[in-house]
Structures are given as structure tokens and as C-alpha cells.
VEXFIMAR-387085 format. One line per field, with one value per residue (C-alpha): residue number from 0; chain; x, y, z; residue in one letter. Coordinates in Angstrom, 3 decimals. Layout:
BEGIN
num: NUM/...
cadena: A/...
x: X/...
y: Y/...
z: Z/...
residuo: A/...
END
This chain:
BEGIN
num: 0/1/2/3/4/5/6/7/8/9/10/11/12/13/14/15/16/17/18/19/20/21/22/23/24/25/26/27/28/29/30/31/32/33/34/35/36/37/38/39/40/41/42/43/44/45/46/47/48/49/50/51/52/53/54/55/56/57/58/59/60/61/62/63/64/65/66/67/68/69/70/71/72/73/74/75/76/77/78/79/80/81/82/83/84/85/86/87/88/89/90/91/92/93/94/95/96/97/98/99/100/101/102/103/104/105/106/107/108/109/110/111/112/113/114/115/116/117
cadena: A/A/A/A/A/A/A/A/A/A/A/A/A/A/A/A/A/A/A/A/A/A/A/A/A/A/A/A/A/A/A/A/A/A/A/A/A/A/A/A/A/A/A/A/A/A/A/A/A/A/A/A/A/A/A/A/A/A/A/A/A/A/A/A/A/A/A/A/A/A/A/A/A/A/A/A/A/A/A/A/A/A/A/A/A/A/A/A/A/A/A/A/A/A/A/A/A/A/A/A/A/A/A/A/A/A/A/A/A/A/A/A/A/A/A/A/A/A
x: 109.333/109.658/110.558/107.704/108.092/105.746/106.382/105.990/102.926/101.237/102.386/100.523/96.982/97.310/97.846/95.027/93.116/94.602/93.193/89.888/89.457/90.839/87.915/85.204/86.840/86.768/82.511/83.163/85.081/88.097/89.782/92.857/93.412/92.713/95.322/97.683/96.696/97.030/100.371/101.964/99.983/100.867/104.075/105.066/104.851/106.899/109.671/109.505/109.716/112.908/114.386/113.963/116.075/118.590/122.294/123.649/122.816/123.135/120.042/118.244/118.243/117.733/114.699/113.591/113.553/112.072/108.640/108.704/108.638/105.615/104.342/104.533/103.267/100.050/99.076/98.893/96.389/94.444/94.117/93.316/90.429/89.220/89.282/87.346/84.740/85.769/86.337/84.794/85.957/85.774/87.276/89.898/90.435/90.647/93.241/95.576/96.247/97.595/99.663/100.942/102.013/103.685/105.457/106.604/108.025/109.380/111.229/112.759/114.101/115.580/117.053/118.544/120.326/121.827/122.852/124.366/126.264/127.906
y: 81.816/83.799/87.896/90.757/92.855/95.524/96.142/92.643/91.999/95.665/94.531/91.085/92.675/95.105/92.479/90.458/93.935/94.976/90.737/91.343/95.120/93.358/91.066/93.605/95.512/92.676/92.669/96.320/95.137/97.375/94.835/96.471/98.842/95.547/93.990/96.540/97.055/93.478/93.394/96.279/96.234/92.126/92.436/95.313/92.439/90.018/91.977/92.557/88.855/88.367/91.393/89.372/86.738/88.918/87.801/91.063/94.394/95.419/92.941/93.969/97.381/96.838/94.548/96.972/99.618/97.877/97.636/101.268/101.619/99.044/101.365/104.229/102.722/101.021/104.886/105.810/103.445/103.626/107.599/107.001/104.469/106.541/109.492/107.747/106.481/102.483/102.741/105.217/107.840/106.480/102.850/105.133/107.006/103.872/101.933/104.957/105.418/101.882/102.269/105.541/104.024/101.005/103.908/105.708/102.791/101.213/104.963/105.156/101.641/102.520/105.539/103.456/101.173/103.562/105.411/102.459/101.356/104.433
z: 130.891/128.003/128.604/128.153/125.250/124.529/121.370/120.430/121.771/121.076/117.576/117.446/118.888/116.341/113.735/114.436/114.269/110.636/109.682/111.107/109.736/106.034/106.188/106.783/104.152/101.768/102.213/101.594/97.778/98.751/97.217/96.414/99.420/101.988/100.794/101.097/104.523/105.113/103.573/105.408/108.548/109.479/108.432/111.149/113.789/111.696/111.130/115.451/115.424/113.110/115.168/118.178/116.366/114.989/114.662/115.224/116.395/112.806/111.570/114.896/113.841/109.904/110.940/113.630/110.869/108.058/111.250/111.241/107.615/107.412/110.615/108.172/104.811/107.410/108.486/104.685/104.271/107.200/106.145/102.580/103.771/105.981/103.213/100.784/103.113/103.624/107.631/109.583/111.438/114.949/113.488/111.802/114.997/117.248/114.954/113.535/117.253/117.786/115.041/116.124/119.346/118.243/115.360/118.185/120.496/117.337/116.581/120.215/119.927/116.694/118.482/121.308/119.048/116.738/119.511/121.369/117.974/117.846
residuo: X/X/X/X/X/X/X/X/X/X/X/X/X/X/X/X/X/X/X/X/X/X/X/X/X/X/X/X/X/X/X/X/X/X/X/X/X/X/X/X/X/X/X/X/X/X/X/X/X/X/X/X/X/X/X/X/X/X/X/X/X/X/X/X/X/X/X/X/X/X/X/X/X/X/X/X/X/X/X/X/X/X/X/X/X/X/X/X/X/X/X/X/X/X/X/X/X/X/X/X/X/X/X/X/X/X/X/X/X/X/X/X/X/X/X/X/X/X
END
């Protein structure tokens, strides 16, 4: 039986929402700005996964990092579609937030392990 991790899974739900949300964007012909979402928004959850597999507290953290990053770069996006009228603001609203969450866990676990590799 395989451990719970929040992170992980908040990350995975909110992947499948950045995929669906690209494909009504795509009907939308925000060509461009869907598939940066896509690209920074999936890979958030990916880079959880290879942190899960890491070799080393280093690549934990590095991978663990390069998730917050791709947390970051996601909420750019989400804004700017929301500020030139591709999502709405209640769709905005509802997804920004699950970003911001998995942002902040992903910050406190980076916290922890810098901390503990001190």
C-alpha cells in the first residue's frame, strides 16, 4: 500500500484540471497561451513525481524546486488569461487557488529540506 502524499495527489487533480481548461481554451484559439499553461501547469506534478524518486536529498530538493518554479510560471498564466478575457473570473478564481495551495505546500517542503540539509 502505497503512502499518502498531499502534495502529490493535490498536484495530479490539478493537472488533469490545467488538460481539461487547455482544451476549452484551444475552442477558444488561445493557441499560444494553452500551451504554455499546459506546459508549465502538467509539469508541476511531474517534477513531484521524480522528487519522489530522488537519489538524494539534493535531487529531492532541486526537483521539489524546479515544481515551485512551474507553480510560479502556471499563476502568470492563469492571470494573464484571465486579464485578457480567455477564462473567466470565477474559473480564474477557482483554479489560481489550487495552484496557490499546492505553491505554498510545495514552498514549506522546500523549507523543511533546506533546513534539514543544513
Amino acid at each position: 500500500m502505497e503512502k499518502e502524499n498531499v502534495v502529490k495527489d493535490k498536484s495530479y487533480r490539478f493537472t488533469i484540471r490545467i488538460v481539461k481548461l487547455y482544451k476549452y481554451l484551444i475552442g477558444q484559439k488561445a493557441y499560444v497561451l494553452s500551451k504554455q499553461l499546459l506546459r508549465c501547469g502538467t509539469s508541476i506534478g511531474a517534477n513531484i513525481a521524480e522528487a519522489n524518486g530522488a537519489v538524494s536529498r539534493a535531487d529531492f530538493s532541486y526537483k521539489i524546486s524546479i515544481a515551485y518554479k512551474e507553480c510560479l510560471e502556471t499563476k502568470y498564466w492563469l492571470t494573464l488569461l484571465k486579464d485578457t478575457g480567455f477564462v473567466s473570473d470565477k474559473q480564474y478564481v477557482s483554479i489560481f487557488e489550487n495552484a496557490d495551495e499546492i505553491g505554498r505546500l510545495l514552498f514549506s517542503i522546500l523549507k523543511t529540506t533546506r533546513i534539514n540539509n543544513q
